[in-house]
C-alpha positions in Angstrom: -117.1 104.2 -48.9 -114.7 106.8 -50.0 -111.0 105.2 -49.6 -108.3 107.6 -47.9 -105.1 108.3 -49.9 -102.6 106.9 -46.5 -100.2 108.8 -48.3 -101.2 112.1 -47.5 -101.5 111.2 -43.5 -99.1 112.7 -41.2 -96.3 110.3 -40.4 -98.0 109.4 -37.1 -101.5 108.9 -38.7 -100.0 106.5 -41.2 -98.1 104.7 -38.3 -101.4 104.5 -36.5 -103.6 103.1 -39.2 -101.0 100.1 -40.3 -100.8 99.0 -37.1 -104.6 98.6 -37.1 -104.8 97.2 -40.0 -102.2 94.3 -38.5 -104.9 94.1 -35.0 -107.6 93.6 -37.4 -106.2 90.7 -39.3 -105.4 88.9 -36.5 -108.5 89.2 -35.1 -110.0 86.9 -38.1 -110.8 89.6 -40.3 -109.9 89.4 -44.2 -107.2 91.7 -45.7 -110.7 93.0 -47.9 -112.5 93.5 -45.1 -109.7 95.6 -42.7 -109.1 97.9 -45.7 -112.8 98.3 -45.7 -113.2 99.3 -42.2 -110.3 101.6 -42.1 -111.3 103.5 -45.6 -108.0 102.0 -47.7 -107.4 99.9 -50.3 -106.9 96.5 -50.0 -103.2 96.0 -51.8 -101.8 98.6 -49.4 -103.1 96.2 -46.3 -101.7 93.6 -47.8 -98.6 95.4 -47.9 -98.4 96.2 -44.1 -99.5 92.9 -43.3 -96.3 91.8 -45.2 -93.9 94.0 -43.9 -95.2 93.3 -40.2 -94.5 89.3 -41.2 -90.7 89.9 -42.1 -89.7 92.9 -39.6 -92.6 93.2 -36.7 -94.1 96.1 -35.6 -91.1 98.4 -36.5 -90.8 97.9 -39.9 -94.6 99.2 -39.9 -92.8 102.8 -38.8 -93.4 105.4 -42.5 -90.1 105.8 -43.6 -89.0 109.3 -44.3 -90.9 110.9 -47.6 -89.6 113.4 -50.3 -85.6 114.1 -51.5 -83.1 113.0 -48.9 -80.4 115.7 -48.0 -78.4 117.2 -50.8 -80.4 115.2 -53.6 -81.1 117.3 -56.7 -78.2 120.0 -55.9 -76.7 121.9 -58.5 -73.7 122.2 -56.8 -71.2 119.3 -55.6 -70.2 118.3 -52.0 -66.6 119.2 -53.1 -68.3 122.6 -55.2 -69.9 123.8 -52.3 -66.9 123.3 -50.2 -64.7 124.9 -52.2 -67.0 128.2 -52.6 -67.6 128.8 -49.3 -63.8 129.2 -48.3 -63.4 131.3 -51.1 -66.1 134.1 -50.2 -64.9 133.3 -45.9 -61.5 134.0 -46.8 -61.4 136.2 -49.7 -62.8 139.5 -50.8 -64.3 139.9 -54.0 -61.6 142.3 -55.4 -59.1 139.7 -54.3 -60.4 137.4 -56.5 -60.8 140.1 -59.6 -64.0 140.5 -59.5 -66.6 144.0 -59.7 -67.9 143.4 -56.2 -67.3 145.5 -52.9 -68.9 142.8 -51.1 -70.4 139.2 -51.2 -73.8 139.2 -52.4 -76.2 136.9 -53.9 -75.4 138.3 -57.6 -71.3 138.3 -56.7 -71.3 134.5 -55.2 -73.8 133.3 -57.8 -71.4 135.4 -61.0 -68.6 133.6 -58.9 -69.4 130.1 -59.2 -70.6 130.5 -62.8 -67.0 131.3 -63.4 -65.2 129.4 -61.5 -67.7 125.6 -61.7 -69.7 126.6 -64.9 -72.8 126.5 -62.8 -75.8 129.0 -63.4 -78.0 129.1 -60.1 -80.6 131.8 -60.0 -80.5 134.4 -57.6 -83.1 133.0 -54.9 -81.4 129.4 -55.5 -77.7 131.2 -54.2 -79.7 133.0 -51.5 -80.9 129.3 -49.8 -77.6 128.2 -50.7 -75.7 131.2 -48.5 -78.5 130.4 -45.7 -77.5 126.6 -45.6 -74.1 127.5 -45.7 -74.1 129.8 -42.6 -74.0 133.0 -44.3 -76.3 136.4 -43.6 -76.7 139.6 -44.8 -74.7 141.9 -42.3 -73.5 145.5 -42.8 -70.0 145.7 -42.8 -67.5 147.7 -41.2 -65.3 150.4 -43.0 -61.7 149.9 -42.8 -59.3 152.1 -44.2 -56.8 150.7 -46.9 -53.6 152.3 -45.2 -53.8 150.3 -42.1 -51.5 148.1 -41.5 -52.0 144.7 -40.2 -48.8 143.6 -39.0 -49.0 147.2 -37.2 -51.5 146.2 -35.0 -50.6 143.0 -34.2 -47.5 144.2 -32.8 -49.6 146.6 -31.2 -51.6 143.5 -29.7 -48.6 141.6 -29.0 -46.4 143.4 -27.5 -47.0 147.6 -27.3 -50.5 147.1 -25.1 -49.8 144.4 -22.9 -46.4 146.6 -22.1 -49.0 149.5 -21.3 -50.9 147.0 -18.9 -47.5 146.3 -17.3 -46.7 149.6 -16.5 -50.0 150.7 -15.5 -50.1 148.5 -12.9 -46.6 148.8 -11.2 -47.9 152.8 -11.5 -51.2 151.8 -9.9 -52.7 153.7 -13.1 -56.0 153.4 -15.1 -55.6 152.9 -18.8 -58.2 155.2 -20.9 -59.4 154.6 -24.3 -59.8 158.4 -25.8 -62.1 159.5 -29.2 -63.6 162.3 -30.7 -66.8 162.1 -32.7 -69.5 164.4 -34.2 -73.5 164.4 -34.7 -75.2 166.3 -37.1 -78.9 167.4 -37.2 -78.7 165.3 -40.9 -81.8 162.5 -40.0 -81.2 159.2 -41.1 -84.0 157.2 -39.5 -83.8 154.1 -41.2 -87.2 152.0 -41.1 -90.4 152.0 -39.8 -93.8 150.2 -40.0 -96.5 151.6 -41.7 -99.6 150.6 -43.6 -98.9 149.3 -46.6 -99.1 152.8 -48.9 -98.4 155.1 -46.7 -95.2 155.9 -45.8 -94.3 157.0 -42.6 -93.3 161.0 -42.3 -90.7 162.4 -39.5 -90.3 165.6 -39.4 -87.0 167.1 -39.1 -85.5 170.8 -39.2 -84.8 172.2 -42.3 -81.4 174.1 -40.6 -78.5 171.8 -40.5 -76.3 172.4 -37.3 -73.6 169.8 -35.3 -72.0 169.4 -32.0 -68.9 167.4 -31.4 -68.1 165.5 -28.0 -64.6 163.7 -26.6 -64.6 160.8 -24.1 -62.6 158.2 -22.2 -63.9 154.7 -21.4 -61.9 152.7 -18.4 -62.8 148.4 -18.9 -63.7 149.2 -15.4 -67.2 150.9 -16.6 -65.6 154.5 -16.0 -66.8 157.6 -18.5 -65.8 160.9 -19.2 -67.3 163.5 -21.5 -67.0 166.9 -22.8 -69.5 168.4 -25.5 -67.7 171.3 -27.5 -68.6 173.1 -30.9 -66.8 172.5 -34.0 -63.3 170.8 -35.0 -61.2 169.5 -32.2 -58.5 172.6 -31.5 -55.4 172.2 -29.2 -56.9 174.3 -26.5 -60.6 171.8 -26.5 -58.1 168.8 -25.8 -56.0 170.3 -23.4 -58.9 171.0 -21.4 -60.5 167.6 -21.8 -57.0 166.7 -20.4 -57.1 169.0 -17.5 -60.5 167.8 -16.5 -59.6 164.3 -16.5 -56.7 165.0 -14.9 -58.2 166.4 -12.1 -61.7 164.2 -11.7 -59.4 160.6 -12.3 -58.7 158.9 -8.9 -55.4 157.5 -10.0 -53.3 158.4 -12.5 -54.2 158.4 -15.9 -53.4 156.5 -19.5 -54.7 157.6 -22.2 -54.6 155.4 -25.2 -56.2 157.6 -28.6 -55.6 157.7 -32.3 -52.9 159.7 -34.4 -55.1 162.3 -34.7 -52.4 165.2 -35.8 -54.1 167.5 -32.5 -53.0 164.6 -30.2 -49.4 164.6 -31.4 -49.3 168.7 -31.4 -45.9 170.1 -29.8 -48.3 172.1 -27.2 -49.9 168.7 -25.8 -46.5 166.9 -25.5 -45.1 170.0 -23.5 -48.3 170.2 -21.4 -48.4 166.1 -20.9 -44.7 166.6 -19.7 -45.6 169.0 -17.0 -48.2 166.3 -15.3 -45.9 163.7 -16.5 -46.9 161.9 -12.6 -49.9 162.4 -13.4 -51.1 161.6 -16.8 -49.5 159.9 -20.3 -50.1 159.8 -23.8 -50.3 156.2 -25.9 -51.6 156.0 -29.4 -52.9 153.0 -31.5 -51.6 152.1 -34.2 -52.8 154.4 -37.3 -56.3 153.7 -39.1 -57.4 151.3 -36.9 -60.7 152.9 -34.9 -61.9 149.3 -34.5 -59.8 148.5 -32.0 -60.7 151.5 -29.4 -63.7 150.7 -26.8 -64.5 154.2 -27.1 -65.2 154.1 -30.6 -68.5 151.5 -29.6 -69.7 154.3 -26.7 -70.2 156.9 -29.9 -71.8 154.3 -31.8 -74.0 153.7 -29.0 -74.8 157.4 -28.4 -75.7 158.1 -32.0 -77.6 154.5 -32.3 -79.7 156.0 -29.1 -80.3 159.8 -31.0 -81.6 158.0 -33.7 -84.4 156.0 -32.2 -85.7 159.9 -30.4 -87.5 162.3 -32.0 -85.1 164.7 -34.8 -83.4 167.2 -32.7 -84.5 171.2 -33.5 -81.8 173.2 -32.8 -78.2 172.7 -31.7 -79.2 172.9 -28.4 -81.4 170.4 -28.9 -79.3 168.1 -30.0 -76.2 168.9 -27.5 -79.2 168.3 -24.4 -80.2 164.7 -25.7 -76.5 163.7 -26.4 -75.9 164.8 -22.6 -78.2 163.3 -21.3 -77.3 159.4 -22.8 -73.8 160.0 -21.8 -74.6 160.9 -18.0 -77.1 157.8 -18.3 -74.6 155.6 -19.4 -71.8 156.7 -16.4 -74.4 155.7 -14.1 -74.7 152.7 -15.6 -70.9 151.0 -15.4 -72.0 147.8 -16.1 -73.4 148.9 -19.5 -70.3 150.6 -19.8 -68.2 147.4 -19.5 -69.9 145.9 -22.2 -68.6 147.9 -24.9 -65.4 145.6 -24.1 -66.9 142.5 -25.0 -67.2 143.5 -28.8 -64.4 140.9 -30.6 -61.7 143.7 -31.7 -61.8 145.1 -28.1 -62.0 142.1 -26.0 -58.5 142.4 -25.4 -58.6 145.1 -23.6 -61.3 144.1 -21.2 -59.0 142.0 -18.5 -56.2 145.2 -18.1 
């Protein structure tokens, strides 16, 4: 009779067959003859049998097989530590090094330098996995902003905005401007392996620009213009929101040289009672709501078919933002976003 190798039984299989091994012993049968009848080999029954006579049926349980945790690691407990609050609190060019950004190659060239410890590039990938760490896309932030800027901003400027507001019984506004462009950038798609998937696009490049306002209340405006923002486009976004708003308005944008134009301020000062101006602090588009509704509306024209012509283009864009206005509570989720959340209780 062939004997089984116990070893390669699942944990519960191997569990099973000891404890048989012990119910046939004490039922008179020889240590020769149990291993016989379950198909193993004798010294292993004789080793159950003697762990069953010092610790019972428990100590019969498999113990865990293979490398404990953290056995075999190139890397120390106190190495391991160490790197990780490096590449969480630092940036490559921080610590002089010829990375943008934390990859595989930079955190592997980093600890080569730092511990004197090679690790292959799929070896620093299951280390950045274990620690926490994935591959994300980051976002762009502009070297001239200034952090102690916005935390004043965040301290004291917007919750002052919030104050007023509501002794004025006004609605605070978060204002942008963006653009889309009939450039196609599709990303990825599945395919059969070999043949690559084809979308066609127009070969005549042509762009639209819209403005917007966002309330934390799940309110939207929109206008859809051509070209570069001009004094007159905003002043009519102005007027429009001045007259369709229930209350009256906030508008918090960027320092966008249009919003600060002498012809604004005058026309701002004649609906003063109805209508003001606030601006975030320069460079800092992460911290406007309205920033994640034109990220949502391009995210949206990308998964549609390529637009053919301007008009095109300027139709599907319409037709997202009028779906997203009847949709508030869509709306209000572009407030939950971490670098916005603050403004989501005004």
């Amino acid at each position: 009779m062939n004997k089984r190798d116990a070893r390669k039984l699942a944990p519960e299989a191997q569990g099973e067959v000891r404890r048989q091994s012990v119910r046939l012993i004490k039922s008179g049968m020889t240590h020769q003859q149990a291993a016989e009848a379950l198909g193993v080999s004798r010294p292993n029954v004789t080793r159950w049998w003697g762990l069953y006579k010092k610790g019972g049926s428990s100590a019969l349980r498999p113990k865990r097989r293979g490398r404990r945790m953290g056995q075999q690691r190139r890397l120390s407990p106190e190495q391991e530590g160490t790197t990780r609050r490096w590449i969480q609190d630092k940036t490559p060019d921080q610590l002089k090094m010829p990375f943008a950004l934390w990859t595989r190659r930079a955190v592997a060239e980093l600890i080569e330098t730092r511990h004197a410890v090679a690790l292959p590039v799929r070896t620093m990938g299951e280390y950045l996995k274990r620690w926490g760490f994935t591959p994300q896309k980051p976002l762009k932030r502009a070297y001239e902003q200034n952090p102690k800027a916005i935390a004043r901003w965040l301290r004291e400027e917007y919750p002052a905005i919030v104050a007023r507001a509501g002794k004025e019984k006004a609605d605070i506004y978060w204002g942008d401007e963006t653009g889309l462009s009939s450039e196609d950038h599709r990303g990825r798609g599945f395919a059969p392996k070999g043949r690559t998937p084809v979308v066609n696009v127009s070969a005549k490049r042509f762009s639209i620009s819209m403005i917007s306002a966002v309330t934390n209340r799940g309110q939207l405006r929109f206008m859809v213009y051509k070209g570069a923002l001009r004094l007159d486009t905003f002043i009519h976004f102005l007027r429009r929101l001045r007259r369709d708003a229930p209350r009256k308005v906030f508008l918090i944008v960027d320092n966008l040289r249009v919003h600060h134009a002498r012809k604004v301020q005058d026309w701002i000062g004649r609906y003063s009672e109805q209508i003001e101006l606030f601006f975030l602090p320069s460079y800092s588009p992460e911290h406007n709501p309205d920033e994640y509704v034109h990220q949502d509306a391009k995210a949206s024209l990308r998964h549609r078919p390529a637009a053919r012509s301007e008009q095109n283009l300027s139709t599907s864009l319409r037709h997202h933002m009028r779906s997203l206005q009847r949709r508030p509570h869509r709306v209000k989720r572009f407030f939950d976003h971490p670098k916005v959340a603050y403004a989501k209780a005004a």
